[in-house]
N, C-alpha and C positions, 0 to 999 in steps of 0.2 A: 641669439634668443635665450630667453629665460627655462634654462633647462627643468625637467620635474623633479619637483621637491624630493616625491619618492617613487623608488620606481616600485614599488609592490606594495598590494594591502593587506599580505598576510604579516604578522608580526613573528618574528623568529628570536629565540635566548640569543644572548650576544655574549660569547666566555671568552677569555684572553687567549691569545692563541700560541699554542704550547714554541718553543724557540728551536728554532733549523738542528742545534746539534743533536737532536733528540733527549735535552735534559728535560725539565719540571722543577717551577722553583718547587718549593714549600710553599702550602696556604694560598695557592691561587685558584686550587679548583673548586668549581659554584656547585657543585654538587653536592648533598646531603649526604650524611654518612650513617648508615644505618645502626641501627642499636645492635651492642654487641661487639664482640674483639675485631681491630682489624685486620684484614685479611694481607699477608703479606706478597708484593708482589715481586719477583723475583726476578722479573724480566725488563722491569723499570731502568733507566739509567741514571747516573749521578745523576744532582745536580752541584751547585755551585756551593753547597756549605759539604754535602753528602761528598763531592769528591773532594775538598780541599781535606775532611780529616781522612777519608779513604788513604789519600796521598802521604799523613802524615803518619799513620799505624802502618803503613807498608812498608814506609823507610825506616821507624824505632825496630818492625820486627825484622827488617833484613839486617840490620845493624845485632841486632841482638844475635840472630842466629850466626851470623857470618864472624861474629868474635867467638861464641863459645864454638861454632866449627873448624875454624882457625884457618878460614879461607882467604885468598891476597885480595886488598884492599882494590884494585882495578877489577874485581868482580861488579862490584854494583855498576860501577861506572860503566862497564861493557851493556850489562844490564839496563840501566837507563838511556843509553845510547839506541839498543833498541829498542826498546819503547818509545822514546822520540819519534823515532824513522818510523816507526810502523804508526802507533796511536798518536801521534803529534802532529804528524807529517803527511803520512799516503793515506788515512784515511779520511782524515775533513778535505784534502782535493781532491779524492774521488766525488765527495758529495756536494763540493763548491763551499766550504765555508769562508770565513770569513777570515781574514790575517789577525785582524785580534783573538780569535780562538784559538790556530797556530799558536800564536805566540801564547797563548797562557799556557796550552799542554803542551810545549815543550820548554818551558819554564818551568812546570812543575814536575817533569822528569828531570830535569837539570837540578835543580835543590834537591831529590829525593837522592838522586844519584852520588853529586858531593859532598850530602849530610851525611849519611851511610858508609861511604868511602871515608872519611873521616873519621869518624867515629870508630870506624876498626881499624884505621892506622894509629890513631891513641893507645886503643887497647884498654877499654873504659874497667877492666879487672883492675888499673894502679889507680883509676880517680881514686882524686877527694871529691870533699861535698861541693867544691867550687868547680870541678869536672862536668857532674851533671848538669849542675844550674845553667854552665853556660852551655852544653849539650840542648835543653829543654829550652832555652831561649833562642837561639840562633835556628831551632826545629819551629819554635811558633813563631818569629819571624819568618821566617820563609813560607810558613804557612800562608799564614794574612798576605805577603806579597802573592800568593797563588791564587787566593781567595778575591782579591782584586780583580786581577785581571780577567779572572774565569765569571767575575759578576759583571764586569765592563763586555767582556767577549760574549756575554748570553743577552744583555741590551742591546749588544750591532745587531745580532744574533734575529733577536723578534722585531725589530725596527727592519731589518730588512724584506725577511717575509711580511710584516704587516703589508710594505710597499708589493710585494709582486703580490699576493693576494689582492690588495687594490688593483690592481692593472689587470689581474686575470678578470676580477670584477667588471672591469670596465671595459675588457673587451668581449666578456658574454653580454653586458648591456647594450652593447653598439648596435645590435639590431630593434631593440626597444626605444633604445634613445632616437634610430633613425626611425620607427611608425611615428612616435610622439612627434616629433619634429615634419616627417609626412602629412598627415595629419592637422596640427595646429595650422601648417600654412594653406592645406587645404579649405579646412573652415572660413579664412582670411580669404579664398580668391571665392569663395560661392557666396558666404553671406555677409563676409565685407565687416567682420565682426573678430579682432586680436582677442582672443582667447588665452590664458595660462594656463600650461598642465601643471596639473597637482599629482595625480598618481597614473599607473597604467596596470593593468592587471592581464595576463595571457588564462584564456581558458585553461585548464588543465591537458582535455582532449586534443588540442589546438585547433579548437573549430572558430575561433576568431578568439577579441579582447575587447578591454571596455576601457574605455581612457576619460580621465574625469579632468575636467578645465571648471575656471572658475571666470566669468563672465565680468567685465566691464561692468562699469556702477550704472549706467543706463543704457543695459540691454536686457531684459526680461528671458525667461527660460523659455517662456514661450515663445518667442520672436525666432531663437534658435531653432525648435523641435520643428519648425513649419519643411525646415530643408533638408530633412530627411532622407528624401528620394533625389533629390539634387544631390547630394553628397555622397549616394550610391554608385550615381549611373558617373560622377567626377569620378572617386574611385575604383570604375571600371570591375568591379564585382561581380563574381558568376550571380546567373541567374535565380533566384532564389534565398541570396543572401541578404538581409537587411541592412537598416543602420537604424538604431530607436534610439531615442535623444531624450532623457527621464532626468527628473529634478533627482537631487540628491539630499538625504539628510541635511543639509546646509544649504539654507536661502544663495542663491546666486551661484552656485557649482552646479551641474550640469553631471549627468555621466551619456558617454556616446557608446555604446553596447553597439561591438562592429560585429558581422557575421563573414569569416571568410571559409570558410566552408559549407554548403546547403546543406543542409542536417537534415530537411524536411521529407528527404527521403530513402532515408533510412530504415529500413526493416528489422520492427524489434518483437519478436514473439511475445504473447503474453504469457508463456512457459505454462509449468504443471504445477506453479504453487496456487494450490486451492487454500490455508490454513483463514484459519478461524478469521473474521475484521469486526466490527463495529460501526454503527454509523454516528457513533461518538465518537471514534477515532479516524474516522476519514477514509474513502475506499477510492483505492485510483484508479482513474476513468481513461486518462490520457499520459504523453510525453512529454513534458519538456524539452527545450532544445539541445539539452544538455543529455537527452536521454533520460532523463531521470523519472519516476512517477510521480505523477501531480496527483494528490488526494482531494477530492472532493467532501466536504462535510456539508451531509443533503436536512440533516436534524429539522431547522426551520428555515430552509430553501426549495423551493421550485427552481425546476431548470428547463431553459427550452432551450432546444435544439435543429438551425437550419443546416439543411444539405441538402443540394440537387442531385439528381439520378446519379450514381458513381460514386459520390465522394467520401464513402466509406461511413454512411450513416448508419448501416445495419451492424457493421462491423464495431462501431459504436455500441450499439445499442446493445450487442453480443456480453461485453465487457460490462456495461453497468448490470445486465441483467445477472451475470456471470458474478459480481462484486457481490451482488444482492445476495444471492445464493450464498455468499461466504459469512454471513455476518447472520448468527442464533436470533438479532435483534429487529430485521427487517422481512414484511410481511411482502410481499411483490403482486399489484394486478395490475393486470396487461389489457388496453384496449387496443383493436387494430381491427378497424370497421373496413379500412382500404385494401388489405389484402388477407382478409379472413382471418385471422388469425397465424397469419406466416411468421410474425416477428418471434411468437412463443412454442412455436411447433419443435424446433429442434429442441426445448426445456422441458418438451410434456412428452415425447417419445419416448425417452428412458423410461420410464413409466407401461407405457405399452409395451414395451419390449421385455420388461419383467413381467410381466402379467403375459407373456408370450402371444400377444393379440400382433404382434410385428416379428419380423426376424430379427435379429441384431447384424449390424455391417458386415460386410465379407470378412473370414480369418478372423473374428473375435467373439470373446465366450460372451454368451448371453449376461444380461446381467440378472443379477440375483434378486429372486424374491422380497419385495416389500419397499422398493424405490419409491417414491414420491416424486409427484410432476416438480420441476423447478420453479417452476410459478405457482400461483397459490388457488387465481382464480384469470379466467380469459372470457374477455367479452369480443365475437364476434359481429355482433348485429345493435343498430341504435338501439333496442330494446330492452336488451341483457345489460348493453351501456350503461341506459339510463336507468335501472337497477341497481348496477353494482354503485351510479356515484352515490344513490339516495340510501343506498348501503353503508357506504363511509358516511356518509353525512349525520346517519344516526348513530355511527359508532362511536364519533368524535362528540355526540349530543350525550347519548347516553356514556360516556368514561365523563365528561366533566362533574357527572355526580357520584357516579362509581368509585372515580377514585380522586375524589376531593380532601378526604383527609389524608389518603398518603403524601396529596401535595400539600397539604397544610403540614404532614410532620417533616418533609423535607424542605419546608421553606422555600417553596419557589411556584410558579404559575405555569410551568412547563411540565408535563406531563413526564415522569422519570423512565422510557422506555428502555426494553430488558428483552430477556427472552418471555419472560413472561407477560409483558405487555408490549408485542411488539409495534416498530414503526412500522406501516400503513406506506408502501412507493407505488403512487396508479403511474402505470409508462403507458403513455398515451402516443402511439407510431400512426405517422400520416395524421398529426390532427387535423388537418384541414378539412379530413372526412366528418369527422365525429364534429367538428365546428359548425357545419354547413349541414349537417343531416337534419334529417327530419322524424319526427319519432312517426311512432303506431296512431297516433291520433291526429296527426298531420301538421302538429305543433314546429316549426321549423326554429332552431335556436336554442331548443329547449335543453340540450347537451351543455351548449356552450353556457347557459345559462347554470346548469348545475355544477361544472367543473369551476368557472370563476367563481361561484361560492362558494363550494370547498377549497380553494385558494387564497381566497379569505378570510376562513374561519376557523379551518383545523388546524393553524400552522402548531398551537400549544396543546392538538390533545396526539400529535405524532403522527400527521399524515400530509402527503408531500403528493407534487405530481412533479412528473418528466415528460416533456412535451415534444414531439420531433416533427418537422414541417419544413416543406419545401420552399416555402418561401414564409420574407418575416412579412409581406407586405399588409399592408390593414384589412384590404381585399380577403386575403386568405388567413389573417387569425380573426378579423372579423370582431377585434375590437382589441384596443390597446392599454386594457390593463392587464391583458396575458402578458405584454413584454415589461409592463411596470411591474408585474409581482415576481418576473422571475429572476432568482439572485444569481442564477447560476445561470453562464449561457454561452453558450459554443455555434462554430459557424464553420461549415467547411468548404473551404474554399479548392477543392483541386477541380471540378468542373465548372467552380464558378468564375469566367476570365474578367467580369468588371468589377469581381469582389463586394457584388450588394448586400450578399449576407452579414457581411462585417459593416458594409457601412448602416445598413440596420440595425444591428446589434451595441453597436458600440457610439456609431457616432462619430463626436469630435475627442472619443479616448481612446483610440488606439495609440496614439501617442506615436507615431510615424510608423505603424505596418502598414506595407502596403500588401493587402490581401491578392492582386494580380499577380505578386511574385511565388507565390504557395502552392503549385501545380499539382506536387504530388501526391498519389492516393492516399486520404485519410489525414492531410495536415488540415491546420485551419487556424484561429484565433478562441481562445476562451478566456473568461473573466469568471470572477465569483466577490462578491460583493457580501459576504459574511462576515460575522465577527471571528471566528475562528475558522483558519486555515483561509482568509480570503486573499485575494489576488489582484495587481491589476492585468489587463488584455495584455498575452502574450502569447507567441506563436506554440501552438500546440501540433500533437502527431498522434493518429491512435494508435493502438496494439495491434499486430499480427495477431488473423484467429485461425483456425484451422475448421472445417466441417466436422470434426469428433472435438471439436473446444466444449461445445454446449454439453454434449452426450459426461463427460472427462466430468465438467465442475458440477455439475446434479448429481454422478456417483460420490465425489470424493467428499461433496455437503451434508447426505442424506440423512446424515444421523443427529445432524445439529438445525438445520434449517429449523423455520419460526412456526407457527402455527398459531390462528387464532385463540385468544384465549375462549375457553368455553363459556362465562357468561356471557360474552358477546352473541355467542352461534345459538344461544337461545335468544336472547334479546332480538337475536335476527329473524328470528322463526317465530317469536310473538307478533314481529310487525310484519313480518313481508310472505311469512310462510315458509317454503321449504327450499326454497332460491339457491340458498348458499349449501344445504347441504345435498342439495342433486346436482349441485354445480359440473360435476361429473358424471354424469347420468348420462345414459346412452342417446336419450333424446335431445341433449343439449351439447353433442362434441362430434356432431356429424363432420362441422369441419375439420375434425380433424383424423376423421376414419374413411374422409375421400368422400361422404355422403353430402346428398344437396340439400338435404333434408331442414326446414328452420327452425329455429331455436324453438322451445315450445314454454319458454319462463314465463309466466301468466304478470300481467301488466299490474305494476304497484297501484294501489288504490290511493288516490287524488288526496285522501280524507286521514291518510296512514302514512306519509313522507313526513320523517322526523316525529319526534313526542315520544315518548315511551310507552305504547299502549298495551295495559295489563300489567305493568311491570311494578313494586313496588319499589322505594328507592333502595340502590344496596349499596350497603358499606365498602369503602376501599377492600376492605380483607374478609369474603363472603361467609358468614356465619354457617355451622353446620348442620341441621336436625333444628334452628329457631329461624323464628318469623320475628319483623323487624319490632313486634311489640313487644318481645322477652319471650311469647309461648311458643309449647311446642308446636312444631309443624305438622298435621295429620298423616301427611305422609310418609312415609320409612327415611330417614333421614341418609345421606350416600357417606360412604367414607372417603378419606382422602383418594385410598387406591383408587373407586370404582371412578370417583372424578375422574381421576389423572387417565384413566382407561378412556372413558367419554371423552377427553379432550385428545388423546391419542387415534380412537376412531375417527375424530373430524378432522386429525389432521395429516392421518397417515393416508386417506385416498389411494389406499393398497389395490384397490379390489373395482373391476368395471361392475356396473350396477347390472337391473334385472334386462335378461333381453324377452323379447316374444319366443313361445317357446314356435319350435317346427311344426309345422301338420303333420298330419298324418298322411304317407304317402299311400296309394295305392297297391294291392297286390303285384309283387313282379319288378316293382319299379325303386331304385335306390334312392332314400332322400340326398338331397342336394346338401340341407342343413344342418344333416345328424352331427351331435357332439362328437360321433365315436363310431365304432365300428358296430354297435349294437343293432337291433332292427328297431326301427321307429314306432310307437306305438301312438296312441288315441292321447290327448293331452286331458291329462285331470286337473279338477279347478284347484286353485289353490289350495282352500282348506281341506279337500279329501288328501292331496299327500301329503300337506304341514301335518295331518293328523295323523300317518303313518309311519312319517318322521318322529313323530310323542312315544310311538308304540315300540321303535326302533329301540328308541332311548331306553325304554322301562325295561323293555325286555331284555336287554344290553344290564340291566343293576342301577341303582340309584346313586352309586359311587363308582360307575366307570363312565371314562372322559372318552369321548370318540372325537376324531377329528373333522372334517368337513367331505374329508375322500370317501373315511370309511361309511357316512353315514349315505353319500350320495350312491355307492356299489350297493349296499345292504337296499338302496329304494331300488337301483337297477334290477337286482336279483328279485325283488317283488316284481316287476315288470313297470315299473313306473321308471323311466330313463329321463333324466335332465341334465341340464349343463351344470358344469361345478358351479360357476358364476351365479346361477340362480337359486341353486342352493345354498352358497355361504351368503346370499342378499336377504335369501327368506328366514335360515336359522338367526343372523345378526337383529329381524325385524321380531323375532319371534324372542331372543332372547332381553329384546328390550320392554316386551310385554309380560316378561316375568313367567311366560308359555315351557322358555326351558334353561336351564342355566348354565353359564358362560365361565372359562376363564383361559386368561391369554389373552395376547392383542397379535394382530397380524396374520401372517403363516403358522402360527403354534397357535392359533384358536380353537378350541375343544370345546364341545358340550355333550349334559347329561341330561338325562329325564330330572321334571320338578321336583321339585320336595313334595307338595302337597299335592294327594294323587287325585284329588278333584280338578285340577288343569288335565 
């Protein structure tokens, strides 16, 4: 048979290869020589011009010295004799050389020896000038005779090794050459199809290779890739292993991508690097077969995602929510109507657990004041759902005007997101819930109705869904431009045995996976259909998580995560009301404080979904103290600080909102509810202690700062006892009434009595 052209596709330098005696001509080596003197190497051996005048200065100066010494003329000769024996003789047959190189090194001790010996039986004190002449000539003859042979001796010399490096060559290829040959006649007894290899390539890990043949003039690549799984179960292949049959760069070659090792179950942690990503540079979701991480670029792609019970869908979901969190640029909502909001529970605990409303895990220190949830916003109920989509939907309405000249100065139609404007990821778990639900007015569809609009409208103002569902059937997505719009799309097959996921997802481009082979927990098939970073359907694996992974990547984010930008979270609060900024609010995260309690977000009005109402248009880069007509603005204009503080409030979510405060218990009897150790007293209405709080302040100096602690002990010590909680909800509410003034963000927030002592 027609052996392969070549057996590797990496390309390697090809240099002459140095000659057995261990010389080095002159000028043969391909290496650059750097700027500067060269460096002398001292450990180098002749070669054929370097030893022949070696040869000849050693025998003028033994000649020289051995006359003015007046030593007997059989001295050299004894001399060169052993040199002979020793360096002519025992040592190239220690290392096997070759009889032509014998023969020149003890040729050129024999002439060094005789010239020398000669030369001091003359006794070159009585030359004439015709003495030396023939002296230097019969020396450079002898030379060139040395010079000869020792250039003949250094050709057998690398002609021989060329041959045994060939042969060692071709006996580490003997098992390459015998798959290729396996192989091609394989192919010939299943689909009846002679085939030529062109190259073969071994994995690195040696988890299988890929052998590329070039196909007969009428047989199509396709006609090949059909036998896929025939050419598996011929090659008796562990379970697990494939064989994908993929066109190659060049019409009518083929590459066959064998698997002989199951890689798919493999366990590979997703470790402790939390560092900074992008969702312009790609965040990895999954494995490759290779082990390697495949990055998803989510920019202007939806992704959906099937997996039946087991097949490591939430452990999925762990990972992208966990990527999310890695990248200053990407905003995260999470809907999960099917299991209350479990999929975001481990991303918003850290969170309670600084705010010490939880304990932290056994054996580890609490975490530290001012953590923010790992998500951004969580809907657990149709209601809040179909809020948060008519949320994005106006957000993506409202930035197309917002910030139209930044895309005008940047020349493009894609919105340029940053941290400052960031990407929008709604992760929609169990959509089949949120497909098939029904809102508060009895509208059935009405979800699925607003998610596929946002799926085709925002894809240029930065906002993406991620969709995950047990089945891709039409039945349960309930209409089939969720799988037309989504570019990114994964399918895990370890509990699924007839592989439907994939054959929904993909079709007729898997290109020979057979998804029955994919058993183990968390493999599967994924595709991405983007312009950058896109893929075809290959077998994927997800990441090992651990139960403290989620807890791990919220701390190690917290200081860079995204945060809405603040004219948004007004824009928000002109149309929908105060949605988004109570989104944390005691009454709306009952799920996740173990309460049954339901959501209480008051129903978007019919008349107010999309449009900008009350809003004037703003400029890409928001003017300070003017109004869009040139005047000033009547109100006190804010500085950059006070902004950047207001956009830090909304997005630090440090703090649980106001709760009900406790009764009053009876004589005798311990409250159940109390904050503290204190005795419970009679609840005053708001305004009577916000106003004893004003009195706190004054009396305290107009230029001393009090903290949140101090100011709630100073109400204690008056007999007014609250939760701290409710006090730093009532001074935050009260210092944005101008009631008393602020400064700090977070844990270091301090306030003073007003300036003006009519407040």
């Amino acid at each position: 048979m027609t052996p392969p052209q070549r057996t590797d596709t990496t390309t390697a330098a090809k240099t002459r290869p140095s000659s057995g005696n261990g010389r080095k001509k002159p000028g043969t080596s391909t290496k650059k020589r750097a700027a500067g003197p060269v460096p002398i190497d001292w450990e180098a051996g002749h070669g054929t011009v370097s030893g022949t005048l070696a040869m000849a200065a050693n025998a003028a100066g033994a000649a020289a010295f051995g006359t003015a010494l007046g030593v007997p003329a059989t001295w050299p000769l004894a001399v060169a004799a052993a040199g002979a024996v020793g360096h002519g003789l025992i040592a190239p047959l220690r290392r096997g050389a070759t009889g032509a190189t014998i023969g020149a090194r003890l040729s050129g001790w024999a002439i060094a020896g005789a010239w020398s010996a000669g030369v001091i039986a003359s006794d070159p004190r009585h030359w004439t000038g015709s003495g030396f002449g023939w002296a230097a000539g019969t020396l450079a003859a002898g030379s060139m005779l040395v010079y000869g042979l020792a250039d003949e001796a250094e050709l057998q010399e690398e002609a021989r090794d060329e041959d045994a490096r060939s042969a060692e060559k071709r006996k580490a290829n003997t098992a390459r050459w015998a798959i290729a040959n396996e192989w091609v006649d394989r192919i010939e007894q299943v689909t009846h199809v002679r085939v030529t290899p062109v190259a073969l390539a071994m994995r690195p890990d040696d988890t299988g290779f890929a052998l590329e043949v070039a196909l007969p003039a009428e047989i199509t690549a396709a006609r090949l890739a059909g036998f896929n799984v025939a050419l598996a179960e011929a090659a008796r292949l562990p379970v697990g292993c494939l064989v994908q049959i993929v066109p190659t760069i060049t019409q009518g070659h083929v590459l066959i991508d064998v698997d002989t090792v199951n890689t798919a179950d493999r366990v590979q942690p997703y470790g402790d690097d939390f560092s900074k990503l992008s969702v312009l540079t790609g965040i990895p979701w999954f494995l490759d077969r290779n082990s390697k991480p495949v990055k998803v670029f989510k920019r202007e792609a939806c992704a959906l995602i099937l997996g039946p019970m087991g097949s490591g869908k939430t452990t999925l979901l762990d990972t992208i929510l966990a990527g999310n969190c890695r990248c200053p640029d990407v905003l995260t909502w999470v809907i999960d109507l099917g299991k209350k909001g479990d999929a975001a529970r481990s991303f918003v605990t850290p969170w309670l657990e600084s705010q010490e409303v939880i304990p932290p895990p056994p054996n580890t220190d609490r975490l530290p004041d001012g953590i923010r949830p790992g998500v951004d916003w969580v809907a657990t109920d149709p209601d809040t759902a179909l809020i948060m989509l008519r949320v994005a939907k106006a957000i993506a309405q409202w930035r197309l005007v917002a910030y139209a000249e930044l895309m005008r100065r940047a020349d493009t139609k894609l919105l340029p997101v940053s941290a400052r404007i960031p990407f929008i990821d709604i992760v929609v778990d169990e959509g089949v819930e949120l497909l098939n639900s029904t809102s508060r007015d009895g509208r059935r569809g009405e979800l699925r109705d607003e998610l596929i609009s946002l799926m085709e409208t925002t894809r240029a103002m930065g906002e993406r869904m991620t969709l995950t569902s047990v089945d891709g059937n039409l039945n349960a997505l309930q209409d089939s431009r969720i799988r037309r719009y989504a570019n990114l799309r994964a399918a895990l097959t370890s509990t699924d045995s007839e592989g439907a996921g994939v054959a929904k997802l993909f079709g007729t481009r898997i290109r020979g996976i057979d998804g029955r082979q994919l058993r183990a927990p968390g493999a599967g098939v994924a595709s991405a259909d983007t312009g950058i970073g896109g893929f075809d359907p290959q077998v994927i694996r997800t990441f090992k998580t651990s139960p403290s992974f989620a807890r791990a990547a919220v701390a190690a984010t917290n200081s860079w995560r995204a945060s809405l930008e603040p004219d948004a979270v007004r824009m928000i609060a002109v149309q929908f009301g105060k949605v988004y900024e109570r989104r944390w609010a005691r009454e709306n995260i009952g799920w996740l404080l173990g309460e049954t309690a339901e959501s209480q977000t008051p129903p978007t009005p019919t008349d107010q979904t999309g449009g900008r109402v009350g809003l004037e248009p703003l400029p890409w880069r928001h003017s300070r103290g003017e109004d869009n007509a040139g005047k000033a603005s009547e109100a006190k204009p804010l500085s950059e600080r006070q902004e950047d503080e207001i956009a830090a409030f909304h997005a630090a979510l440090g703090n649980l909102p106001e709760t009900d405060e406790p009764p009053a218990q009876p004589a005798g009897q311990p409250g159940t509810n109390e904050p503290s150790a204190r005795p419970a007293t009679a609840p005053e209405t708001p305004i009577a202690w916000r106003g004893k709080a004003v009195q706190i302040l004054r009396s305290a100096g107009t230029d001393t700062w009090m903290s949140v602690k101090e100011i709630r002990d100073a109400l204690a010590d008056g007999g007014t006892d609250l939760a701290r909680q409710t006090v730093s909800t009532a001074l935050a509410d009260m210092a944005r009434r101008r009631q008393v003034r602020t400064r700090g963000t977070g844990s270091s927030t301090a306030y003073a009595a007003p300036e003006d002592p009519g407040l």
